[in-house]
C-alpha positions as CSV (number, residue, x, y, z in Angstrom):
1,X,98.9,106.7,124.4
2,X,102.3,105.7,124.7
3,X,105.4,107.2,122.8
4,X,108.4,106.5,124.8
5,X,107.5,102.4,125.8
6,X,109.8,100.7,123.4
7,X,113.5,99.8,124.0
8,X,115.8,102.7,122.9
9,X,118.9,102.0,121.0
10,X,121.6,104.5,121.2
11,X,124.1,102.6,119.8
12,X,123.8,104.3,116.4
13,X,123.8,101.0,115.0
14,X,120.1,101.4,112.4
15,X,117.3,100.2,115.2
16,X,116.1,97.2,115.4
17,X,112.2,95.7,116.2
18,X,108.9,96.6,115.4
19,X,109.3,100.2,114.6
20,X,110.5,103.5,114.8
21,X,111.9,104.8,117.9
22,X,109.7,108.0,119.3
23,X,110.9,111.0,121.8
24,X,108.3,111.3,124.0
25,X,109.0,114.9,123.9
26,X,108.3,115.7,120.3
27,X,104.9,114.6,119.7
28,X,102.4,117.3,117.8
29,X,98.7,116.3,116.9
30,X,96.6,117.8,114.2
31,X,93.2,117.6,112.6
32,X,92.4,119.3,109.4
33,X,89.2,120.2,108.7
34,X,89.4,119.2,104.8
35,X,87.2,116.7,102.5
36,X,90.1,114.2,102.3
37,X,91.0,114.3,106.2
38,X,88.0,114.5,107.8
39,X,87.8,112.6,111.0
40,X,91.2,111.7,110.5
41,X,93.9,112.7,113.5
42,X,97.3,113.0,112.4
43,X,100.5,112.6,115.4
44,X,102.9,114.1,114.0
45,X,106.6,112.7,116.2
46,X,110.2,112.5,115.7
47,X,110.9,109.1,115.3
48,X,115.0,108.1,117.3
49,X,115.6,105.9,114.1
50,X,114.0,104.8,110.5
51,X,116.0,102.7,108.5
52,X,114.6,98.8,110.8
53,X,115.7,95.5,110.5
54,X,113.2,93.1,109.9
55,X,113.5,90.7,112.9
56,X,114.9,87.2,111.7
57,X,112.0,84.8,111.9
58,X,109.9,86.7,109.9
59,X,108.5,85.4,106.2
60,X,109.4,89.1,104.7
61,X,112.0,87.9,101.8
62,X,113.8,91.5,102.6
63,X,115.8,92.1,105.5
64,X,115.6,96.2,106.0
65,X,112.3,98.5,105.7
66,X,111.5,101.7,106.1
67,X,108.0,103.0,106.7
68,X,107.6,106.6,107.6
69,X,103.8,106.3,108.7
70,X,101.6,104.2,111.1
71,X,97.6,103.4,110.6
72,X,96.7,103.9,107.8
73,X,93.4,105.6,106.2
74,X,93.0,103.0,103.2
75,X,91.2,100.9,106.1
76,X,91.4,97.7,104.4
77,X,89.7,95.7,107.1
78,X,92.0,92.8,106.3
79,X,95.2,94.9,107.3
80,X,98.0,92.6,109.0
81,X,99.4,95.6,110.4
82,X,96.7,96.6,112.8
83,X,98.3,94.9,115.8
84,X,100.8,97.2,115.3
85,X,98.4,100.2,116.6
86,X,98.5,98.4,119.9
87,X,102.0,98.6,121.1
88,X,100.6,102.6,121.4
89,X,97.9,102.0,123.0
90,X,95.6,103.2,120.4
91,X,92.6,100.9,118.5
92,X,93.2,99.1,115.6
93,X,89.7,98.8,114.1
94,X,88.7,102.0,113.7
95,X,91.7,103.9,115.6
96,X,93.9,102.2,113.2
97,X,92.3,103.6,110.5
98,X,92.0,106.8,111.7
99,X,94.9,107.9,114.0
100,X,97.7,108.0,112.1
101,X,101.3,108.6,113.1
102,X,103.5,111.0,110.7
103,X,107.5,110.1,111.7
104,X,108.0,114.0,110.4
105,X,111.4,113.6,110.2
106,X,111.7,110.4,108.1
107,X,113.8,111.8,105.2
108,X,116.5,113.7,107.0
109,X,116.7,110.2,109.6
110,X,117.0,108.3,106.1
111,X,119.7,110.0,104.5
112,X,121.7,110.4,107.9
113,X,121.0,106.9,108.3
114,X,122.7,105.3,104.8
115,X,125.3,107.8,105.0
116,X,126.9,106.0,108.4
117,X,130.2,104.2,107.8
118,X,128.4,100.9,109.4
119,X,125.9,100.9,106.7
120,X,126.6,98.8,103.5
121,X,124.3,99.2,101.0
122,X,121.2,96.9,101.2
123,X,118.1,96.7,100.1
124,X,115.5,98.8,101.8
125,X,112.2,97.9,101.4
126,X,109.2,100.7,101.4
127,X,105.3,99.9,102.1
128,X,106.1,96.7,104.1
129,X,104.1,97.6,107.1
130,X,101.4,100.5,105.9
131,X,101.0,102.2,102.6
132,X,103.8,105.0,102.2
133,X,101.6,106.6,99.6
134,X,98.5,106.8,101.8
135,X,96.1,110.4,101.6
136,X,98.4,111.6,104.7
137,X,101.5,111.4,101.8
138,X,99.9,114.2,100.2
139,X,99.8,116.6,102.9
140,X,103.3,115.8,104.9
141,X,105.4,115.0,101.4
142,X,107.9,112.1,103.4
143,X,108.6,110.4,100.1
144,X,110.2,112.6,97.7
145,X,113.0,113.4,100.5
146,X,113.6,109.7,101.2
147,X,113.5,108.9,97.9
148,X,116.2,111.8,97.1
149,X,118.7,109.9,100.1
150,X,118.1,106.7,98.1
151,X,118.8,107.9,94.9
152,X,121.9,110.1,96.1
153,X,123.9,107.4,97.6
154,X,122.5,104.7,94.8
155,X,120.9,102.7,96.9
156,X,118.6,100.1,95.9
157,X,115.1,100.3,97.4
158,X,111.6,98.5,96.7
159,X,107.8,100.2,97.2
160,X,104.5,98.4,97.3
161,X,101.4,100.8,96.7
162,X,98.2,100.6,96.5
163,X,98.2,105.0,96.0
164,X,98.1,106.3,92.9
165,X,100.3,109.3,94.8
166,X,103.6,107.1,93.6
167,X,103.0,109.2,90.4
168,X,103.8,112.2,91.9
169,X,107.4,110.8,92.5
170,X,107.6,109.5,88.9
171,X,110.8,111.6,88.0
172,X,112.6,111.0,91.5
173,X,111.8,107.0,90.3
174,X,113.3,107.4,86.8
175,X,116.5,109.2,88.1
176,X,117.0,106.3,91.1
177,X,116.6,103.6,88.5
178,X,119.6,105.8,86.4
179,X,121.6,104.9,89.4
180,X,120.5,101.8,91.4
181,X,118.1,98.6,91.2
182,X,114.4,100.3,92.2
183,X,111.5,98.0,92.3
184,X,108.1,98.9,92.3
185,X,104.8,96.8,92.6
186,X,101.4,98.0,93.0
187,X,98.8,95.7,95.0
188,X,95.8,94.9,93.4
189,X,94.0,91.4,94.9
190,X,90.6,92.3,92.6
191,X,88.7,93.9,90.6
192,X,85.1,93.8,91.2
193,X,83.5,97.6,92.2
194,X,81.5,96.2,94.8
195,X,84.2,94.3,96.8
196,X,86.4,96.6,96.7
197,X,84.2,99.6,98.2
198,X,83.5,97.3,101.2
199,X,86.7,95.8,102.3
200,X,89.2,98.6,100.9
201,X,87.1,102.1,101.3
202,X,90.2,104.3,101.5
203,X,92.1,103.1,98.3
204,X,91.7,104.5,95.1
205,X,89.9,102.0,92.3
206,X,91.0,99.1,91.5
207,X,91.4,100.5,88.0
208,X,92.7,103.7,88.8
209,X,96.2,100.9,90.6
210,X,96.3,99.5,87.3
211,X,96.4,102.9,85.7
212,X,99.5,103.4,87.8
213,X,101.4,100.2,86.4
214,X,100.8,101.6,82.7
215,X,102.0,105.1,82.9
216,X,104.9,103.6,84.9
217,X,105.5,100.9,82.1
218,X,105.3,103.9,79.6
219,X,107.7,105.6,81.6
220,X,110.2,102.8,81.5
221,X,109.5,102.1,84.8
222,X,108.7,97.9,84.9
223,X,105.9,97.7,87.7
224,X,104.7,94.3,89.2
225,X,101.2,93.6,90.5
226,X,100.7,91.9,93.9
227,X,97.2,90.3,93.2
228,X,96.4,90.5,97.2
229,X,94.7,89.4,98.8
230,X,92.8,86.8,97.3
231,X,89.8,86.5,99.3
232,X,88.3,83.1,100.1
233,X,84.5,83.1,99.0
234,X,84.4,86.3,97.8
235,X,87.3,87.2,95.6
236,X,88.6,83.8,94.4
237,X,86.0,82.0,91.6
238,X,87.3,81.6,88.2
239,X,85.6,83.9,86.6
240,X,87.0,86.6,89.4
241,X,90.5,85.5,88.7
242,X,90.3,85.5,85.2
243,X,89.3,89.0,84.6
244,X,91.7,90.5,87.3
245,X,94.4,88.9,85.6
246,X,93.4,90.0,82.2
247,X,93.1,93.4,83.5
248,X,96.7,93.1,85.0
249,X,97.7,92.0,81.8
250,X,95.9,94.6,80.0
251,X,98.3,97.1,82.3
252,X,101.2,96.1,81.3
253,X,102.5,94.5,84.2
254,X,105.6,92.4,84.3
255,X,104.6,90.1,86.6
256,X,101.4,89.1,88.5
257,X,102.5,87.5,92.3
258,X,99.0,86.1,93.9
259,X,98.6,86.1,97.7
260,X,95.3,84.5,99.8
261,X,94.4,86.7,103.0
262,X,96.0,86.1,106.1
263,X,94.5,86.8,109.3
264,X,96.7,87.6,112.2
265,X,95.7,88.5,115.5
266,X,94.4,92.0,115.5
267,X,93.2,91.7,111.6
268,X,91.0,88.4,112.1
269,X,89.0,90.2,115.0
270,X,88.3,93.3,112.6
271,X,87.6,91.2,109.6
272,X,85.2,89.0,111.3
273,X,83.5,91.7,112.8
274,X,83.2,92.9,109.6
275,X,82.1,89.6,108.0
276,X,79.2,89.1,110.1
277,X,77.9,92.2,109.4
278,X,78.1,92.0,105.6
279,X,78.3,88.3,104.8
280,X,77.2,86.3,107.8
281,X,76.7,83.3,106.2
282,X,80.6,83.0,105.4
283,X,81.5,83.2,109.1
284,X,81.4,79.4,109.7
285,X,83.3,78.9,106.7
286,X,86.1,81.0,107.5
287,X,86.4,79.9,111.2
288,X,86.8,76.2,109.7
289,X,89.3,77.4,106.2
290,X,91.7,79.2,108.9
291,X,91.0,77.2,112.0
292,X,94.9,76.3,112.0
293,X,96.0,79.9,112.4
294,X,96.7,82.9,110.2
295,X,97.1,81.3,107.2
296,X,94.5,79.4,104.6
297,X,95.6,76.0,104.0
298,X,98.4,74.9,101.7
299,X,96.4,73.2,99.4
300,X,94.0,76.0,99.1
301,X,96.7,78.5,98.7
302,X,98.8,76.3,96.0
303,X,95.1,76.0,94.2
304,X,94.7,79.7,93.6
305,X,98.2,80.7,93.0
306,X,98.2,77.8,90.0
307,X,95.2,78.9,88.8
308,X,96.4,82.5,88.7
309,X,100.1,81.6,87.1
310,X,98.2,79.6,84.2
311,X,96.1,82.6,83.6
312,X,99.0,84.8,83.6
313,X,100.5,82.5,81.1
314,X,97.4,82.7,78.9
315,X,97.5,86.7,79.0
316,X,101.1,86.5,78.5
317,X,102.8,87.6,81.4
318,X,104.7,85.4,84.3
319,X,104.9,84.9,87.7
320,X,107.1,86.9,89.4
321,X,109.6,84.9,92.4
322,X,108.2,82.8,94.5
323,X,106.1,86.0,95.8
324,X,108.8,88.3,96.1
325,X,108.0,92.5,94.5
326,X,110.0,92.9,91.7
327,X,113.6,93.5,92.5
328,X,113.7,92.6,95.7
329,X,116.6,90.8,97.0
330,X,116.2,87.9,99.4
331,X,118.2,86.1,102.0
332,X,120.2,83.0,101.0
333,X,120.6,81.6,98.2
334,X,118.9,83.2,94.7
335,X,115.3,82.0,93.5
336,X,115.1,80.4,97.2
337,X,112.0,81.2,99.5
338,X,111.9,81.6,103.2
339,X,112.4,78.3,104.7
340,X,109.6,78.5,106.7
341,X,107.4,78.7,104.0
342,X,104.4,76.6,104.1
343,X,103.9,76.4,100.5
344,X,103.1,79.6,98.3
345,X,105.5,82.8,100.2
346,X,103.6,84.7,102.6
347,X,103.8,88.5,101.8
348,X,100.2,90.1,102.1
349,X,101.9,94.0,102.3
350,X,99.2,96.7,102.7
């Protein structure tokens, strides 16, 4: 396993690249031998630097992230950020899911971080990569601390969730919001029981994510719904589109943002794997929809989000930017998407 491979910056300029920064020298791992994290190895570093810079020709409509974990134990077998598992050496099918890397010092690096004279203020974006409110949140408690920094120096910040542990934080939320522009959206792609138990066993219920936007609606807290992904064949009839919208609706969501699945390298082997397996008569299918690349067509992706924006107007709530969580800020010029674009944004964020 490798800690100490990436390109250091010692500047003190916020790092830039793929991810945190480790010392090789600092690197604790732990099991615990508990319901929730069985068979689940936890390295616990010290990451150089946590505040990242998205790197310039990427689709993300945010420019600065910070994600204070790596795997992740939802193990949605569609996850874009298992490729990521490999710049450590470590799997990212099942290792991925499983070996999960806890930057330990995340708050204290975030609040040092936005304190520096060279930083100005920008957006920071949480959940980009892997869930920040994954079952490891629970145990290691990274959140409330970076959340505190935020708030403190009234810094706006965005989170995307699929764990129902953002509650826990509800307070921290209200009091950022007092001070700054806070976005949250919660992802929920669909809602049928047995979908969801196959291709996202680590998550809480699709129900239990909507349950989340409601009591943060109630709490004056707006929350959006990224309806990702949509999956081709499985996830995306009309009848499956109407009722996860309505349910969306039904939680009081300000906005509903659909996304289809992308499958980059790293992802596409694990979900295919897993397709054969379960639905082996969709392989053929899926090798012709994304025989292009990572992305489904344009014209299949502009079909599903206009299906899913005239729902929303039935139900009575909008679309939110052009793909974009609620209140986050993007580069150029307002209400613009990434120029690269090839029709509906890209932002499947797990």
């Amino acid at each position: 396993m490798r800690w100490d491979h990436l390109a250091e910056n010692n500047s003190g300029e916020p790092a830039t690249g793929a991810g945190a920064l480790f010392a090789a020298d600092a690197v604790t791992t732990r099991t615990f031998d508990t319901p929730e994290f069985r068979g689940i190895t936890f390295h616990e570093v010290r990451a150089r630097s946590i505040v990242n810079r998205v790197p310039g020709a990427s689709r993300m409509p945010f420019e600065w992230t910070v994600n204070p974990y790596r795997g992740c134990s939802h193990a949605c077998v569609y996850c874009f950020a298992r490729k990521t598992h490999s710049y450590l050496d470590l799997d990212t099918g099942l290792g991925f899911d499983s070996q999960i890397v806890v930057k330990v010092n995340a708050p204290e690096l975030v609040r040092r971080e936005i304190a520096s004279p060279r930083w100005h203020g920008a957006h920071v974006a949480m959940g980009t990569n892997v869930d920040c409110y994954q079952r490891a949140e629970g145990r290691y408690r990274l959140m409330p601390g970076i959340l505190a920094a935020l708030r403190d120096h009234a810094n706006p910040f965005s989170i995307l969730t699929k764990g129902t542990l953002i509650l826990r934080d509800l307070e921290l939320l209200r009091q950022a919001a007092e001070v700054t522009e806070v976005g949250v959206s919660v992802s929920v792609g669909f809602t049928d029981p047995e979908l969801w138990r196959t291709v996202e066993p680590g998550t809480p219920a699709p129900e239990r994510r909507l349950d989340v936007v409601r009591t943060l609606g109630e709490h004056g807290i707006g929350c959006g719904v990224l309806m990702a992904p949509v999956i081709p064949y499985l996830g995306d009839r009309p009848e499956q589109l109407r009722e996860t919208v309505r349910a969306i609706a039904a939680a009081g969501a300000t906005s509903v943002t659909p996304l289809v699945l992308h499958l980059r390298p790293g992802a596409r082997e694990w979900f295919m794997e897993w397709l054969g397996r379960h639905h082996p008569g969709l392989v053929g299918r899926y090798e012709r929809l994304y025989a292009d690349g990572a992305y489904a067509p344009t014209w299949y992706q502009r079909r599903i989000t206009r299906l899913v924006h005239e729902l929303a107007a039935e139900y009575g709530i909008g679309p939110s930017h052009r793909g974009t969580p609620r209140a986050l800020p993007r580069r150029g010029t307002p209400g613009s998407g990434p120029a690269d674009a090839p029709g509906p944004t890209q932002l499947t964020l797990l």
